[in-house]
BAKEZA-485656 format. One record per residue: x, y, z of N, C-alpha, C in turn; residue in one letter. Coordinates in steps of 0.2 Angstrom, whole numbers, plus 5000, padded with zeros to 4 digits. Layout:
XYZXYZXYZa
...
This chain:
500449945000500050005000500450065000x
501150075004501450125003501850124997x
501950084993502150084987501850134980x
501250124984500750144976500650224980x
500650234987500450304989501250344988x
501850304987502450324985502450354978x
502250314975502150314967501750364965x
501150364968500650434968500950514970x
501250494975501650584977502150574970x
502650544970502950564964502850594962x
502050544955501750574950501550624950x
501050644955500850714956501250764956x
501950784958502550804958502750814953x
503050754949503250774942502450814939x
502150794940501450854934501550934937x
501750934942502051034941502651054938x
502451084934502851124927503251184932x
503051204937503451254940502951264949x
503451224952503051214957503351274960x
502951264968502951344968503351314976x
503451354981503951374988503651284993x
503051314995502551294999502551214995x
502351204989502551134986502951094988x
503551124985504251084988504351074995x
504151114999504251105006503751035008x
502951045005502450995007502750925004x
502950924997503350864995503850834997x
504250865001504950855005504650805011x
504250845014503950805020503550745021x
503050735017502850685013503050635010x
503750665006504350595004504650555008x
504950595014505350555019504950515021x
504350525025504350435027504050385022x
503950415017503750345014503850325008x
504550345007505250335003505750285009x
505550295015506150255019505550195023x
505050195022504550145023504250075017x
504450125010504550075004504750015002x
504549994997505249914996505749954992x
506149904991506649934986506549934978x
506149884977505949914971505449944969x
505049974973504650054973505250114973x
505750104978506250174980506850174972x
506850104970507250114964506850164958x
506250124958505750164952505750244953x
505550264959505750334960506150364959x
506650324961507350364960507550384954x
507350304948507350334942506650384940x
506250394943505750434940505950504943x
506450524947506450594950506950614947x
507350564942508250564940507950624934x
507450624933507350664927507050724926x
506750754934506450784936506750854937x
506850914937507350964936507250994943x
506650984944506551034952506450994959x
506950944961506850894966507450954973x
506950954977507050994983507650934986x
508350974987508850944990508850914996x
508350915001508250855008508050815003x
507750794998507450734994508050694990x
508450734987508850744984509650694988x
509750744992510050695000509650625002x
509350605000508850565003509150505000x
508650504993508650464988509850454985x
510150514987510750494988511050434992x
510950464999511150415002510950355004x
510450334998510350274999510650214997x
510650144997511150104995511150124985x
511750104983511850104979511650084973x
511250034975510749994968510250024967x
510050064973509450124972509650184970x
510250214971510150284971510750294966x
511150234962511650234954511050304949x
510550274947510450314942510150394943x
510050394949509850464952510750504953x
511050464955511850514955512050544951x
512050484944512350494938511950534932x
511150544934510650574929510650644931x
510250644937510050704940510350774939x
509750804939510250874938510050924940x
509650904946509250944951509750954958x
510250924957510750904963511350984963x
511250994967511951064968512551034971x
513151074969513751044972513751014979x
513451054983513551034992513350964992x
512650954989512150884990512750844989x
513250854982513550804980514150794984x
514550844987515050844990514850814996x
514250804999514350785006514050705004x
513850695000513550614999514450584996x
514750604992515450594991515850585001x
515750645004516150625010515750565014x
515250565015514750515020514750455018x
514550425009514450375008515150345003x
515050275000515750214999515950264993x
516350224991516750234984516450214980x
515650184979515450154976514750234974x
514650254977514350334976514750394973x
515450374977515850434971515950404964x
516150344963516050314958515550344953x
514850334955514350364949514250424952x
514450474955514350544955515050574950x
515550514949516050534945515850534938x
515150484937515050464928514650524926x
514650584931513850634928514350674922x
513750684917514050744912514450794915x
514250844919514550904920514550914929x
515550904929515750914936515951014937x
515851014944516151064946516851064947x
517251124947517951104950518051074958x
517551114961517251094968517051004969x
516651004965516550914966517150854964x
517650874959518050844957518650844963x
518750914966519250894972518850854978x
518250864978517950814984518150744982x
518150754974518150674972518950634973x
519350684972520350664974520250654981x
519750714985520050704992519850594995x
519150604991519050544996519350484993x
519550494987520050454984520950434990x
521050474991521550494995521650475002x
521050505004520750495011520450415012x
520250395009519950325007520750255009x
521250285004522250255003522350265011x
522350325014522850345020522850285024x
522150275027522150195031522550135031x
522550125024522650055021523450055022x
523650115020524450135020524950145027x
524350155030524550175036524650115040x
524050065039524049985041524749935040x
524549965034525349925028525749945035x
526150025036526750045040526849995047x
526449995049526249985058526349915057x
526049875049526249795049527049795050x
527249815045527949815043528449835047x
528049895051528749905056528849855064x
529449835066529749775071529549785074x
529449755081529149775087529749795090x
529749835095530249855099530249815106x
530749795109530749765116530649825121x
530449795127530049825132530649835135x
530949925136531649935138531349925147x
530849965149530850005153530849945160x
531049985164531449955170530849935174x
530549865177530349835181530649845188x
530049885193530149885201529949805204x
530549795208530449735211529749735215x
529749665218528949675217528949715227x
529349735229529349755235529649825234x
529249895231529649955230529849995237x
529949955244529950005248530649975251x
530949905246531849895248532149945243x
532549975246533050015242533649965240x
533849935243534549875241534249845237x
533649825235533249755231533549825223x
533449875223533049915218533749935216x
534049945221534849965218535449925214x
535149855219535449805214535449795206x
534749785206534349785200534749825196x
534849885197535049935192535649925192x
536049905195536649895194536949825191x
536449765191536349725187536149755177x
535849785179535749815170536049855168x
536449895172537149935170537449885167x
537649835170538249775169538149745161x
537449725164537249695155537149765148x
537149805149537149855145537849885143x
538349875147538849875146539449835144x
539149775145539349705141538949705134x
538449725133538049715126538449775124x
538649825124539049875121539649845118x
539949825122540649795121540649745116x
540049715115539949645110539449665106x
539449725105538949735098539049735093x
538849725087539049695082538849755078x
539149755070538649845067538149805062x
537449845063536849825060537249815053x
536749765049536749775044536349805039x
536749835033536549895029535849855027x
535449915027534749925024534549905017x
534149865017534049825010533849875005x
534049884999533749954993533149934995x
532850014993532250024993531850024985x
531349974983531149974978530950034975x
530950044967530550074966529850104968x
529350174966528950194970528450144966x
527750124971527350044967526650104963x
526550054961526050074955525550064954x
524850064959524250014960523750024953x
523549974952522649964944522550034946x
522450064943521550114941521150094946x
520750124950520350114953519650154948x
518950124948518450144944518450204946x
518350254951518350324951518950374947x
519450344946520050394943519850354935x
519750284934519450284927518850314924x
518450324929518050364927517950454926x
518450464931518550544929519150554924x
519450504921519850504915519450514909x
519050464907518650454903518150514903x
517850534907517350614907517950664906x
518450674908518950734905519150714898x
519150634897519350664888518850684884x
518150664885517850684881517550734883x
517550784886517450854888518150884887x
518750864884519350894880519550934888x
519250914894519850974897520450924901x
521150954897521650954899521850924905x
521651004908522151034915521850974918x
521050984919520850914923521050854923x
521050834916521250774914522050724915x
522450784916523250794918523150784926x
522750834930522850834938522550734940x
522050724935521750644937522250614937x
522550604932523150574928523750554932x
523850624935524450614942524050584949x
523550594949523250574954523250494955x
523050494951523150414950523750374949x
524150414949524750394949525250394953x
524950434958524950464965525750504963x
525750544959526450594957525950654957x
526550704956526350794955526050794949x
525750874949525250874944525650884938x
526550884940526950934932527250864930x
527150814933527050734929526450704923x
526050744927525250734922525350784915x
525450824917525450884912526150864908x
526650844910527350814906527150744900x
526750704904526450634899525950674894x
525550714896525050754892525350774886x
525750834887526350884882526750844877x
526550754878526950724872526350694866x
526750754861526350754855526050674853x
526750634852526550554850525850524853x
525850544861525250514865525650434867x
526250424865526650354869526550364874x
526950414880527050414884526450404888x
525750444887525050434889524850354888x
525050314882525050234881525250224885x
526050224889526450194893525950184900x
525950254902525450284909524950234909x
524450234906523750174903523950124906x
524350114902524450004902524750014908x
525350044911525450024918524750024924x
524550084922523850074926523350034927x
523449984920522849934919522449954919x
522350014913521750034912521449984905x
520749954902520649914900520649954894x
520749934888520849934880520750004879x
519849964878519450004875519550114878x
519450084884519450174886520250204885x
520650154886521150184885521550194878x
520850174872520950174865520550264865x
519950244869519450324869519950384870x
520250364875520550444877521150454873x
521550414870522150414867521750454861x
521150424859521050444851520550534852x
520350534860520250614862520550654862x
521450644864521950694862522350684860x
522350644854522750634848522350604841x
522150644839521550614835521950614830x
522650594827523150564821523150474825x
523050484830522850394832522250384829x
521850404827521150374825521250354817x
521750354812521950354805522050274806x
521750254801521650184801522150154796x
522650094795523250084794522949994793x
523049964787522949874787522449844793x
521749884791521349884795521249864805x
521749924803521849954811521850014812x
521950034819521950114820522650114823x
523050164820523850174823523750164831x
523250194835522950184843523250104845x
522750064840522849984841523349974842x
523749994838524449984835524949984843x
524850064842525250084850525050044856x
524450034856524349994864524749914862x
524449864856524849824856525549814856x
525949874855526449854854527049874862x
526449874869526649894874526549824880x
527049814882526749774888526849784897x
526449774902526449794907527049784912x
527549754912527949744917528549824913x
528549824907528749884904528649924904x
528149944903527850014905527950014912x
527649974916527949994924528550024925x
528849984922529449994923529750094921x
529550094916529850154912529250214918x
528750204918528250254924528650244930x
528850194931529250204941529950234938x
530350254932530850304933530750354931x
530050374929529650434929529550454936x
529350444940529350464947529850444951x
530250414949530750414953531250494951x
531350494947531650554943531250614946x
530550614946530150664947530350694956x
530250614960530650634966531350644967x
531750644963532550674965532550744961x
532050764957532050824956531650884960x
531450834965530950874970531550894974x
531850854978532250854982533050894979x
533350884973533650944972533451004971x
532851014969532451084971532451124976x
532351074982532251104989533051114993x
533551084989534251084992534651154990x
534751204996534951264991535651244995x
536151274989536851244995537051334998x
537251345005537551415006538151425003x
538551415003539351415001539251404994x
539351424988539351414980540151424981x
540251384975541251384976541151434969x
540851484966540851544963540951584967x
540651584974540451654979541051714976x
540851764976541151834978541651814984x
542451844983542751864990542451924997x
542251915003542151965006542551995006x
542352075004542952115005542952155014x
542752115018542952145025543552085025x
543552015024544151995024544852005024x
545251985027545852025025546251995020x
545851935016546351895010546051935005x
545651975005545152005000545352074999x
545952115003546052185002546752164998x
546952214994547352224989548052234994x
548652214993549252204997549452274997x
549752275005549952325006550452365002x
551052314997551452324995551252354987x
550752344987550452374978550252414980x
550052454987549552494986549952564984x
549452604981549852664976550052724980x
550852744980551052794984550852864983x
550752884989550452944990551052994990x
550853034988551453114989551353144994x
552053145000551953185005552353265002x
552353274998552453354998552153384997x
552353435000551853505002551553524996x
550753524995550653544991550453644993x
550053674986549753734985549253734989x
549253794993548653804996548053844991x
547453834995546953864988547053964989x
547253974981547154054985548254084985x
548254134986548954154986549054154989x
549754144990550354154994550254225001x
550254235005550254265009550954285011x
């Protein structure tokens, strides 16, 4: 029953051509509980019935957002009744699987896009952080155990004097650690569907800049690495990035042929495109992107590195190696010279 009285508020809704203040309030109210009392497949039907509706009041909007996934996919990706805030806060609150298709809508904000990096990012920190804390050695428990009686001073002085002894025998017998294993190159995870999906919407909206900061983003390097793959004419260097990322064929046939349209020229019935991606393999491209950031990071760090002493420096001339020898310096006339004016 609340199904059909769900479907009835809708409908009535979509038939106002320009609803008015008092409407939208009355509809908002109405929606909530019997949108969250519905089946799912009543809230799906809606969802797509409101995806295409222009004037859907943002607590409704929120609503049908946050709901799971299988219901509120075509209202993310349709909708266009949605303002950035609605989007940015349903990106921070709910999975990756909600930025995902609020990634696939035609037309982003620049606003919505860095919600979209942040939670990309913010999503990694954990998982990375976990890795660290697995990886690093437990430490031994230095600190000094009171006997189990702390009001003998002899029992407690002993002790300490016992750990002195062995601390200073472990000195004497210490051995030197050995050297630290190379550290691999920086690693290079798949494509995640949300950075393939804002890859693919900035090639076919031709924008660049966007499509370059994605590019690094996913690669987890600077943006002037994005923008350095982007600036080569050939479009190899953008092939290499791809296949390392394990991005699939076809989309990385699409964006290849978005910003090099001399790839789309057909050749023995194929597309020069094809050509390129076949003739690239994955542990190679890896390979050739991990001495792209690696490079990228020793070029960071000679940037930051100013040296004070330059072996060009100027001599200070308060120094005394720096003034001109006493014995060159140019002799002065101690004879009486003319006074100004005559002789008196």
């Amino acid at each position: 029953m609340k199904d059909v009285v769900l479907m009835a508020t809708v409908t009535g809704f979509e038939g106002l051509r320009h609803p008015r203040r008092n409407d939208l309030k009355q509809f908002a109210e109405l929606f909530d509980p019997l949108f969250s009392a519905s089946s799912d497949e009543a809230r799906r039907q809606t969802a797509a019935a409101l995806s295409q509706c222009p004037h859907v009041p943002q607590s409704v909007a929120l609503q049908i957002g946050n709901a799971p996934i299988s219901i509120a996919a075509i209202f993310l990706t349709r909708s266009t009744s949605m303002n950035d805030a609605t989007l940015m806060e349903i990106i921070r609150t709910q999975g990756p699987a909600h930025a995902t298709a609020i990634a696939r809508r035609e037309n982003l904000s620049v606003h919505v896009v860095d919600a979209l990096v942040e939670r990309r990012q913010t999503a990694t920190a954990p998982a990375n952080q976990q890795e660290e804390e697995a990886s690093r050695p437990a430490q031994p428990d230095m600190r000094l155990r009171e006997p189990a009686s702390p009001g003998s001073t002899e029992m407690r002085l002993l002790r300490e004097e016992q750990l002195r002894t062995e601390i200073k025998s472990l000195a004497r017998t210490a051995v030197p650690a050995p050297a630290p294993a190379a550290q691999p190159g920086p690693a290079i995870e798949p494509i995640n569907a949300l950075h393939e999906a804002l890859l693919v919407r900035f090639a076919r909206s031709s924008e660049a800049n966007l499509f370059a900061a994605s590019l690094a983003a996913a690669l987890s390097a600077g943006p002037e690495l994005g923008e350095r793959i982007l600036l080569d004419i050939s479009g190899q260097q953008l092939a290499i990035a791809l296949t390392a990322l394990e991005m699939p064929p076809e989309d990385s046939l699409f964006v290849l042929s978005a910003f090099y349209p001399d790839l789309t020229e057909r050749h023995a019935g194929t597309t020069r495109g094809d050509i390129l991606l076949d003739s690239l393999d994955l542990p190679a491209s890896r390979a050739r992107v991990q001495s792209w950031l690696q490079a990228e990071q020793e070029e960071k760090s000679a940037a930051t590195y100013q040296p004070h002493l330059a072996p060009d420096r100027t001599p200070d001339p308060r120094q005394p190696a720096a003034r001109p020898d006493a014995s060159a310096r140019r002799p002065v006339d101690t004879r009486k010279t003319r006074a100004f004016g005559r002789d008196r």
